[in-house]
Structures are given as structure tokens and as C-alpha cells.
ROPALO-975001 format. One record per residue (C-alpha): x, y, z. Coordinates in steps of 0.5 Angstrom, whole numbers, padded with zeros to 4 digits, always signed. Example, Ala and Ser with C-alpha at 12.3 -4.5 7.8 and 13.67 -1.06 7.14 Angstrom:
BEGIN
+0025-0009+0016+0027-0002+0014
END
This chain:
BEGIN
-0296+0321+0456-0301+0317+0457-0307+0321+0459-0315+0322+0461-0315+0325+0453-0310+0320+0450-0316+0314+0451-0322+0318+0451-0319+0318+0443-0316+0310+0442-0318+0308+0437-0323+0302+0435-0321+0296+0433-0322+0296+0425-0326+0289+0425-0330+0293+0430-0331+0299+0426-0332+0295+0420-0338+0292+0422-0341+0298+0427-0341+0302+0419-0344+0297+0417-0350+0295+0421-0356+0298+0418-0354+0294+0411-0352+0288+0414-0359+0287+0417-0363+0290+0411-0359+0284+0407-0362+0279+0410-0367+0281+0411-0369+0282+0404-0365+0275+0403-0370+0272+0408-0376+0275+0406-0374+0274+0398-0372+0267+0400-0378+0264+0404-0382+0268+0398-0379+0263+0393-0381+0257+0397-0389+0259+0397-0388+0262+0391-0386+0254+0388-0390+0251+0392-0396+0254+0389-0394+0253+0382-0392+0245+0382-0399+0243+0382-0400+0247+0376-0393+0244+0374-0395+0237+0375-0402+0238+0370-0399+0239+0364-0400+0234+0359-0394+0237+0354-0387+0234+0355-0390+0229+0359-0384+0227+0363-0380+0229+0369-0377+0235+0366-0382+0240+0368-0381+0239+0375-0373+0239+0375-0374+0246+0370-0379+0249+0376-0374+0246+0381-0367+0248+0378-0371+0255+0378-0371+0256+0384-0366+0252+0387-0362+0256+0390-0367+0261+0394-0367+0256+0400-0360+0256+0401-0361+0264+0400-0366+0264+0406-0361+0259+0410-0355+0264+0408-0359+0270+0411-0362+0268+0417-0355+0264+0420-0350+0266+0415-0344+0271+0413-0347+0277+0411-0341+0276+0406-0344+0270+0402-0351+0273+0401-0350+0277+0396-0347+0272+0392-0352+0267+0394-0358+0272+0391-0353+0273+0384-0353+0265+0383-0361+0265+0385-0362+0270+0380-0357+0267+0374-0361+0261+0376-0367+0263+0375-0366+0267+0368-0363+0260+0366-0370+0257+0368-0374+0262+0363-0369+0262+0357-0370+0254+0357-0377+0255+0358-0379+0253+0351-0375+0248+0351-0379+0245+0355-0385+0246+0354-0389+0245+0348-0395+0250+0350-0398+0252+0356-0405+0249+0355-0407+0247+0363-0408+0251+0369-0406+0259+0367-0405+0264+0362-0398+0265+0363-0392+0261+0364-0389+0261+0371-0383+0264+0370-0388+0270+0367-0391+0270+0374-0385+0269+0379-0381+0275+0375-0381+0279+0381-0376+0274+0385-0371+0273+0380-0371+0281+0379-0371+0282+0387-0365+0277+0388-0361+0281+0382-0363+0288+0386-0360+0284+0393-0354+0281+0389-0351+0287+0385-0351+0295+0384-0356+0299+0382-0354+0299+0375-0353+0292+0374-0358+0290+0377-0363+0295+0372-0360+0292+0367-0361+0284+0370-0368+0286+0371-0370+0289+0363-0366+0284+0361-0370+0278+0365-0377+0281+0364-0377+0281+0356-0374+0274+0356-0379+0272+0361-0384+0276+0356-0381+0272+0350-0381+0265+0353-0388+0266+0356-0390+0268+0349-0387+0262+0345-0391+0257+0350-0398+0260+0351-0402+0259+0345-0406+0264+0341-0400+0270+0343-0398+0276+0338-0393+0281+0337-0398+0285+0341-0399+0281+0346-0393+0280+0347-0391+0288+0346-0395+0288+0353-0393+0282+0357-0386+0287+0356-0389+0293+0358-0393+0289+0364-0386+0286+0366-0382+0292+0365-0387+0296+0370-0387+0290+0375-0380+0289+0376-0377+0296+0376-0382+0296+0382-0380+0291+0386-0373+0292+0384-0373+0300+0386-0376+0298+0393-0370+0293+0394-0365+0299+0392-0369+0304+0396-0369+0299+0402-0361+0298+0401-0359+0305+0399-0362+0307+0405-0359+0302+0411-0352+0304+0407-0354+0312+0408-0356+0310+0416-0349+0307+0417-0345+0313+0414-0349+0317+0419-0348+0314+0424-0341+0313+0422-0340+0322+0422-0344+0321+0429-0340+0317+0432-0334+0321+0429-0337+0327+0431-0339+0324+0439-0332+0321+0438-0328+0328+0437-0332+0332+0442-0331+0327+0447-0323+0328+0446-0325+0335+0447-0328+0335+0453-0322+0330+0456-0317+0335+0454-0320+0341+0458-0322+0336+0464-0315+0335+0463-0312+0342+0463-0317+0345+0468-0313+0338+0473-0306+0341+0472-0308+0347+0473-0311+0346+0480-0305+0341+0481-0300+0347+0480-0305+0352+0484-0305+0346+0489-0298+0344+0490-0293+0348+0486-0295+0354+0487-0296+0353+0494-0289+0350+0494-0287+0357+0492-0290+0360+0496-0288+0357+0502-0281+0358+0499-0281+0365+0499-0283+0366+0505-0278+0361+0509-0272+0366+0511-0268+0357+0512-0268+0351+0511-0274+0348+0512-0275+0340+0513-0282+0341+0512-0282+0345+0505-0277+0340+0503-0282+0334+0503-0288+0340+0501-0282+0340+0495-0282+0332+0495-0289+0331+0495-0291+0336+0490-0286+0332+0484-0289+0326+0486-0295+0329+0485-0293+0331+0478-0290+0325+0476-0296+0322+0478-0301+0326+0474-0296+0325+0469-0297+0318+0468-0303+0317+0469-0304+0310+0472-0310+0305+0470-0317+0305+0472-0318+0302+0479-0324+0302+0485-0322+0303+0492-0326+0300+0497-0329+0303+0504-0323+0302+0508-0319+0304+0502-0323+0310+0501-0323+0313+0507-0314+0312+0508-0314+0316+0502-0318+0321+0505-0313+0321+0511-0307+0322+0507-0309+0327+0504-0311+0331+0510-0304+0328+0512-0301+0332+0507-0304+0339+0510-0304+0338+0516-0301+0331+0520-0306+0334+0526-0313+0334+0524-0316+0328+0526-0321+0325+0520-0327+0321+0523-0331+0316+0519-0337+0312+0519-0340+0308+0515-0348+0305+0512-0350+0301+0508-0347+0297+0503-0338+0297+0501-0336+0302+0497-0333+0302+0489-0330+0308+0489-0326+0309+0482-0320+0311+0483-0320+0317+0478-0325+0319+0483-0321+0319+0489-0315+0323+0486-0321+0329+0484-0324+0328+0491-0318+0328+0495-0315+0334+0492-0321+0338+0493-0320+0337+0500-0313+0337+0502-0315+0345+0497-0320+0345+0502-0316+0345+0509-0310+0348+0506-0314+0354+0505-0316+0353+0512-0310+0353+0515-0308+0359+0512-0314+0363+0512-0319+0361+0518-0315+0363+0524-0317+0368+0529-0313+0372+0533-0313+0370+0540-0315+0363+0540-0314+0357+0536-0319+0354+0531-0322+0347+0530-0322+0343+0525-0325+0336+0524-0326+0331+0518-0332+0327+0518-0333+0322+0512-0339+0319+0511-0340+0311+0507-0347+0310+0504-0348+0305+0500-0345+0307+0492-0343+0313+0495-0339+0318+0499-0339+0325+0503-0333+0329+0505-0334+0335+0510-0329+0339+0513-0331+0343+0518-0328+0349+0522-0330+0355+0527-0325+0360+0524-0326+0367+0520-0331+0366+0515-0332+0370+0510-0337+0371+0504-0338+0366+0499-0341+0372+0495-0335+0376+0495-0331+0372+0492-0327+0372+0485-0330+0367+0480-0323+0367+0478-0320+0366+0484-0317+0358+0482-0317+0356+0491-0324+0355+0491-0328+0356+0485-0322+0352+0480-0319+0347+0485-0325+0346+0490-0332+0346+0486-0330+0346+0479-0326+0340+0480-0331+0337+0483-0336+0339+0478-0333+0335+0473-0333+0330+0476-0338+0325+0474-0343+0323+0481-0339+0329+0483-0341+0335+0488-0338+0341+0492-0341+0346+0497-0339+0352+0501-0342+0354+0507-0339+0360+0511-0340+0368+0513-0335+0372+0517-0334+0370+0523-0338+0364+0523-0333+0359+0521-0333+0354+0515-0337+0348+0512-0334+0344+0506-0338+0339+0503-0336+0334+0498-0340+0329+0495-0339+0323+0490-0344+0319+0488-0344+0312+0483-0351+0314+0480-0349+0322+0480
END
């Protein structure tokens, strides 16, 4: 069976659903993935003058060493601005292997570091290596990469800058230590972070999802209830009461199987227009009472009337004229009914008048499935949807319905 509840629980592509769960990550990776990038390209820019001005090793090396360092931190940039999410990762893994590389062959390099700085520049540009490690790997392999490359950097720097010692060096350790578990823990915050924002908006839209099944469900069941009241009962109804065949009763029966059958299937989603709207009004007059006339006007613009909302409304009103055929009539004249439908733009009002009994709208059961289930609760659960009563004993009747696009 293929109901209101069935397609409010369909489930969501699974390509769909992967990158809905994974929105807030994917972002903060490339995020970071630019930032830590574009931060290289400065950072290298900056230290080639220094580079360039060192009288040891004189050669083309120094220049290819700072380059082939932070070779692969424009790709990374590139990747994660316009890329798949899925090669960023694996871009920053390289970039930071690269540059673990660059320092461990810092000695080779370079004799001493006597121009420029007291450092070596893979000691100062310690932390990008260690954020692309953190943006590359989990968190623990990612702390090991990062003390891995703040004592080789230490290491290198010590072997190259002139007059170093063992406790120098103990607290170039300490100072790239300190520095890189920094940096390192905001690129892990940053993406434990995104990853907690998916899986909760993961359980909100599952939660969202199961409540809106929910509502469905009981939208559902309070629709076959008004049908059965509406149509089965009322076939029963008149069965009961009838002493012979009855032409009418049979095509009261007919009407009542196809209606079931209809609910049953429940047809796709279409709109009606104005013209189509108000027929659908007639017809379901029609089906009480085939002499009640059904005046329309229309204002404004055309209608698009959900065909969903048409079912709802067209069932209130023939409950409507049914309950006024069977209990507004007077005794020693005979009552008048009319139908007034009304077009505006994005929107439509239904108003079924007679000048029979009455009665007290305030005495009325709240249980009672005629008005208050297949009348205004039905129309109450439509979305845009309104109904209203007006009657006093003696003073006939007046029922509203009321749809509109924007509620």
C-alpha cells in the first residue's frame, strides 16, 4: 500500500545521505586545507630571500631543498578549494612526508646556517608540516608524525647553526614540542568538532525523519476514519433504513468502494486549477445531493490547488451537506441550501449555507466524528487549511472551509 505514511518514511539516496553526514567535515577540511596551503606559499615566499643569501653550499641545492619542501602544499591549496574532499587528505599526507624529508636532509645541505636567522627554516616553518599531518591522519598518528618531526627538526637545526649545544638543543626540543602540540590540537579540535556536528544532525534528521512518519501515520488513520464515517457508515446507514432495493443506495455502495479504493492507492501528487478546483467542488456535492446548486466566482490570479488538499476539502463539504440533509430540515417547509466557492489568488473558500434547525455549536460532543473528526479536524490538519461553524437553533447554518498556499 502506498500511503501518505509510506513517503514521508522513503529513504534518502545513500550518496545523498553520505554527504548530508558529512557536511560540516567536509568543509572544515578544506578549510584548513586552504588556510595551511596558502600559509606555505607565504611562509616559503618569505624564506627565500634568506635562502638565497647563504654563503655555504653555494649551489642551486638550497633552493630545490626549500622548494621540494613545500612542494606539494599548492596542490593542497588547489585541492581544496575545487577538488574532491576525498584527495585532500591524501595531499596533506604527502605534503607533510615531504616536508619531514626536507628537514632530515637539512644537514646535507647545508654546512652551517651563518646568514640571515638563528634557526634553520625548517625549525621555524615546523608548524605547517605538523598541521598537514593533523588534516591528513587520525589523531593519534597524527601526534606521533608531529614529536616525530619537532625533534628532527630540532636535530637538523642544532647540526646546522653554529655554536649549538646539548642544551640548546634540549630546548629547541622543548620549544617545538610546546609549538607543534599547539597547532596540532587546534587542527584536531577543529575537525572532531565538524565530525560531532554531523553525527548530530545525522540523529536530528533521523529524529525529525521518525517524527514526521509519525504525524503521517495519524494523519492517515484520522483520514480512514472520517472516510469510513463519511461513506461506510453512512452506506450502512442507509441500508438499514431501507425496507427495498434502493437505486440510490446502490450507487451510495458504489461510490463508497471506489472511494476506499482510492484511498487505498493513494494517487500521486497533482495540482488543480481554478476551473478544475471548483468541478471537484460540484462533484462532491454531487454526491449528496445532485440538486444543490454550487455558485463560483473567481479573483485574482489562477489556482494551484494540491490535489491532496482537494480530497481534504472535498470530503468536509459533502460531511457538511450530508449532515445537512439529514438534520436541518424543518417541519412544514422545506430548507434552502446553496454552495458559494470562492477563487483568490492562492487560495480557495468553500461556504455551504442553509436556513434549516440550527443548533448549538457548544452542545456538541467533542467525540462526535460528524463535525468535529470529519469537518474541522480534517481541515485542521490540512496545511493552509481552515473550517468554520456558525449556527444557533433555529437560525440555519453556516459552514466555512477555507485553503490557502501560505497557510
Amino acid at each position: 500500500m502506498t500511503t501518505t505514511a509510506a513517503r514521508a518514511q522513503a529513504p534518502v539516496p545513500a550518496a545523498v545521505d553520505t554527504e548530508l553526514s558529512r557536511a560540516a567535515t567536509d568543509q572544515i577540511l578544506r578549510r584548513l586545507g586552504v588556510v595551511i596551503g596558502v600559509g606555505a606559499m607565504i611562509v616559503m615566499t618569505l624564506e627565500l630571500p634568506a635562502v638565497l643569501i647563504q654563503p655555504a653550499n653555494r649551489s642551486v641545492w638550497p633552493e630545490v631543498h626549500l622548494v621540494g619542501a613545500y612542494l606539494l602544499f599548492a596542490p593542497l591549496a588547489i585541492v581544496s578549494a575545487r577538488g574532491a574532499v576525498t584527495a585532500i587528505r591524501r595531499v596533506a599526507g604527502a605534503a607533510a612526508i615531504c616536508y619531514l624529508v626536507a628537514t632530515v636532509t637539512t644537514p646535507l645541505v647545508y654546512s652551517v646556517v651563518t646568514i640571515g636567522s638563528f634557526a634553520s627554516w625548517p625549525y621555524r616553518g615546523l608548524v605547517l608540516g605538523v598541521m598537514a599531518g593533523g588534516l591528513a591522519w587520525s589523531g593519534q598518528v597524527a601526534v606521533a608524525f608531529a614529536a616525530v618531526l619537532a625533534v628532527a627538526t630540532s636535530a637538523s637545526n642544532a647540526a646546522v647553526v653554529p655554536d649549538s649545544s646539548a642544551w640548546a638543543m634540549f630546548g629547541d626540543v622543548t620549544r617545538a614540542l610546546g609549538v607543534a602540540a599547539l597547532f596540532l590540537w587546534c587542527v584536531v579540535y577543529a575537525r572532531t568538532a565538524a565530525e560531532r556536528v554531523d553525527r548530530e544532525a545525522v540523529r536530528q534528521r533521523s529524529r525529525a525523519a521518525t517524527v514526521a512518519a509519525t504525524a503521517a501515520r495519524e494523519r492517515e488513520g484520522a483520514r480512514f476514519a472520517a472516510l469510513i464515517h463519511d461513506a461506510v457508515l453512512s452506506t450502512l446507514l442507509e441500508a438499514s433504513r431501507e425496507q427495498q432495493p434502493s437505486q440510490v443506495l446502490r450507487k451510495q455502495a458504489a461510490r463508497t468502494l471506489e472511494q476506499l479504493e482510492q484511498a487505498r492507492s493513494a494517487p500521486e501528487l497533482d495540482h488543480l486549477d481554478a476551473a478544475a478546483a471548483v468541478d471537484f467542488v460540484r462533484a462532491a456535492v454531487r454526491e449528496v445531493d445532485p440538486e444543490l446548486p454550487v455558485q463560483a466566482s473567481r479573483r485574482g490570479a489562477d489556482l494551484c490547488l494540491p490535489l491532496e488538499a482537494a480530497q481534504v476539502l472535498g470530503a468536509a463539504l459533502s460531511e457538511a451537506v450530508r449532515n445537512s440533509v439529514r438534520h436541518a430540515d424543518v417541519a412544514g417547509r422545506q430548507v434552502r441550501r446553496e454552495v458559494a466557492v470562492t477563487i483568490a489568488t492562492g487560495g480557495i473558500r468553500v461556504v455551504l449555507t442553509d436556513d434549516g434547525a440550527g443548533f448549538d455549536p457548544a452542545r456538541v460532543p467533542a467525540d462526535r466524528m460528524g463535525i468535529a473528526g470529519s469537518i474541522l479536524g480534517r481541515m485542521r490538519t490540512l496545511a493552509g487549511g481552515a473550517a468554520f461553524v456558525e449556527s444557533a437553533p433555529g437560525a440555519g447554518t453556516v459552514v466555512t472551509l477555507v485553503w490557502g498556499s501560505h497557510g
